[in-house]
LOTI-250455 format. One record per residue (C-alpha): x, y, z; residue in one letter. Coordinates in steps of 0.02 Angstrom, whole numbers, plus 50000, padded with zeros to 5 digits. Layout:
# residues N
XYZa;...
//
This chain:
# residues 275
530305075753237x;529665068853024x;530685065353026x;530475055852870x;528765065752775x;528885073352612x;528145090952644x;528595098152484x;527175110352456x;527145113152661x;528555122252668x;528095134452520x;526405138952656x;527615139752812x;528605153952731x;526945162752655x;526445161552830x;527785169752894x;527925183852782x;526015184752820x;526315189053008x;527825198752966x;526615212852920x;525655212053054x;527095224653121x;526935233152963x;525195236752968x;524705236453133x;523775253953184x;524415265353322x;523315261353471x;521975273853549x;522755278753717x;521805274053861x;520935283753995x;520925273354137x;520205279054331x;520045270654482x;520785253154491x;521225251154304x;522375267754337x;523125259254465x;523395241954371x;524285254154238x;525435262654360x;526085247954422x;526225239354280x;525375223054204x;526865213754278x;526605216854443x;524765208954436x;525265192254337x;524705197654156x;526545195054069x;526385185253926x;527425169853982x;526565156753880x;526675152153690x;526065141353552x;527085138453395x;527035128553237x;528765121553159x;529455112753001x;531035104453020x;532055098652872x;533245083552886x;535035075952817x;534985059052891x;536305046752879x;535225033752823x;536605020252805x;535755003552876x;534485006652733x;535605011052578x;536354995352640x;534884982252640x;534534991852468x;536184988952382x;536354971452418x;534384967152394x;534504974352236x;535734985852172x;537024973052201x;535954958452139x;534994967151994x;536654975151933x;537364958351888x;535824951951787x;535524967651690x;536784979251603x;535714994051614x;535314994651773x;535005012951876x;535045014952044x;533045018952104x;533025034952200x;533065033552396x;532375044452546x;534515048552544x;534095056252381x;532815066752460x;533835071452612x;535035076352475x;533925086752394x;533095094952541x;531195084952523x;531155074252704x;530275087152799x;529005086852945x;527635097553035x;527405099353232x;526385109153346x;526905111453525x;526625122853676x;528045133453798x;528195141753963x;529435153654033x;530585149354172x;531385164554205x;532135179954111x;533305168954000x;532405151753973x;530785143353936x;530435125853912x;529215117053799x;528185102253740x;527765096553551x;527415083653428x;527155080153265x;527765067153115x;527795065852930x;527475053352775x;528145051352621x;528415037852484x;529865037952358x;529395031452189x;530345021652060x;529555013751903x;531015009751782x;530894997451628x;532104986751554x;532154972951434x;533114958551457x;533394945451319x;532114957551209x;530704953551347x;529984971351397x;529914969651599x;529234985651723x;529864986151882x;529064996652049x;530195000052188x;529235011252331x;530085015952464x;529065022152617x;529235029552797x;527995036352943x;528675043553073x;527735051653238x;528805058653386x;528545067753554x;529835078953629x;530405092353775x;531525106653761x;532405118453854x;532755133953766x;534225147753848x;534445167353789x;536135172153843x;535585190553794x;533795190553845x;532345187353722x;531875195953569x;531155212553589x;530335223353452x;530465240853463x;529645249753334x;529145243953151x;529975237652996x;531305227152950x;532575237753041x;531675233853200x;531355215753190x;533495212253162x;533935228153318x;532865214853426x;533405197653362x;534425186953497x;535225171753500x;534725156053576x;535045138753624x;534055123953664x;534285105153713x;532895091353661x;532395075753717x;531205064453647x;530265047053596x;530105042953386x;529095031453310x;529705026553143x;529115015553007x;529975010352852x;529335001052706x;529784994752536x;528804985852397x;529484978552250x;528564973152092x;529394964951940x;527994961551805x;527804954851618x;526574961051472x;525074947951485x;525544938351625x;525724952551763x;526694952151933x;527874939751931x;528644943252098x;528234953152251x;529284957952385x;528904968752526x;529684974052696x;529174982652842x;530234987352990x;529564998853148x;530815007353256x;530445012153432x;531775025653461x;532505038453585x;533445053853549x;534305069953599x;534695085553506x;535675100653546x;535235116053435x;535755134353419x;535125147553310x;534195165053342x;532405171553372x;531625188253272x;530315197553346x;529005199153210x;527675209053271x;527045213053453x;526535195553502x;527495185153347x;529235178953320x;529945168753185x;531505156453259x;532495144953172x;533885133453229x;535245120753159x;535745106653252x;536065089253284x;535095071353314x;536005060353413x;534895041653424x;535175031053566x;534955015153425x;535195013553268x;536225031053264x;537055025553083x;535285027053009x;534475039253082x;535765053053154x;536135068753038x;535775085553032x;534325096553066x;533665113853010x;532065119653107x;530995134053064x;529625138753205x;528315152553214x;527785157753401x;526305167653457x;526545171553636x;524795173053747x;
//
């Protein structure tokens, strides 16, 4: 889960990517039928099944997009300094947050992960993955005529490991044909429930300085989070082309600590070859 990263130019690639594979059903050529003897005929006849060759394993890549509560934080940064700074200058503006960002749709993440089927209906998998990102804030003001620059940096890392269970009430996806038309006839729902470990780091540095004589303060903070989760999630998978399938899910974090600051919603986007 990043669940904290800035990934704005990532998930600009993620959907080129997509649309790339989309046309692998598009422009995929008709295979040269086969003319198999002996055992190979018999393999056919029987079908690839029967022998073990299913494709029951996958790979996939995902971008998940987050609206955290982040209210511990927006806290600590009202009374540190919205509360404090507001009093001492008349002019004072908030400085942008990561809520900002979640508000806005920038705290996204990348992860990489591998999956099994369990039977007909279900499959579970394994992933990881994290994010970075650094909110920025250099305002100036000028009190009692004295020009005075302020940097306020907010930062977070975060690096998680999870399991999922994923259910098809109707089956998986199947593509039958090509084109558009296809790819929505064989879209199914799906469900899945997540577990998982985050590692989470959040930082912020604060600089007030003065023309000629620099920095005249410097404060910084660092707090690391060692946190558990679970998240249920529903959505659909599309068949994209023969081996390809483009899923994405909404759901929910729920954080065994520290839930006011880091629960909130999820959107995940995932791209699956299956092998």
């Amino acid at each position: 889960m990043r669940i904290v990263a800035s990934l704005s130019r990532f998930h600009t690639v993620f959907a080129l990517i997509c649309v790339a594979v989309c046309s692998l059903s598009v422009a995929e050529d008709e295979p040269e039928p086969l003319h198999l003897t002996g055992a190979d005929a018999l393999m056919d006849e029987q079908g690839l099944e029967d022998f073990g060759f299913e494709k029951k394993s996958f790979w996939f890549i995902a971008s998940t997009n987050y609206h955290l509560r982040l209210e511990e934080s927006e806290k600590q940064i009202d009374t540190m300094l919205n509360d404090t700074f507001g009093r001492i200058l008349p002019n004072w503006k908030r400085p942008r947050t990561f809520k900002d960002w979640c508000e806005e749709m920038r705290v996204w993440d990348v992860s990489v992960g591998y999956g099994r089927d369990i039977n007909a209906k279900a499959s579970w998998t394994v992933y990881g993955g994290g994010g970075y990102g650094t909110v920025q804030n250099s305002p100036t003001y000028k009190p009692l005529g004295l020009k005075m620059r302020m940097t306020i940096d907010f930062t977070r890392f975060s690096g998680f490991l999870g399991t999922s269970v994923n259910y098809y009430p109707l089956g998986r996806p199947e593509l039958e044909g090509r084109g558009l038309r296809a790819m929505l006839k064989g879209t199914r729902p799906a469900g899945e429930m997540n577990i998982g470990y985050n590692y989470q780091v959040s930082q912020a540095d604060v600089r007030i300085a003065f023309p000629i004589v620099g920095n005249i303060a410097h404060v910084e903070q660092d707090d690391c989070y060692h946190l558990f989760w679970t998240s249920p999630r529903v959505g659909f998978e599309m068949p994209l082309a023969e081996s390809y399938s483009l899923y994405i899910l909404g759901g929910y974090l729920f954080f065994f600590d520290h839930a006011p600051e880091f629960n909130g919603y999820m959107v995940e986007f995932l791209v699956r070859r299956r092998f």
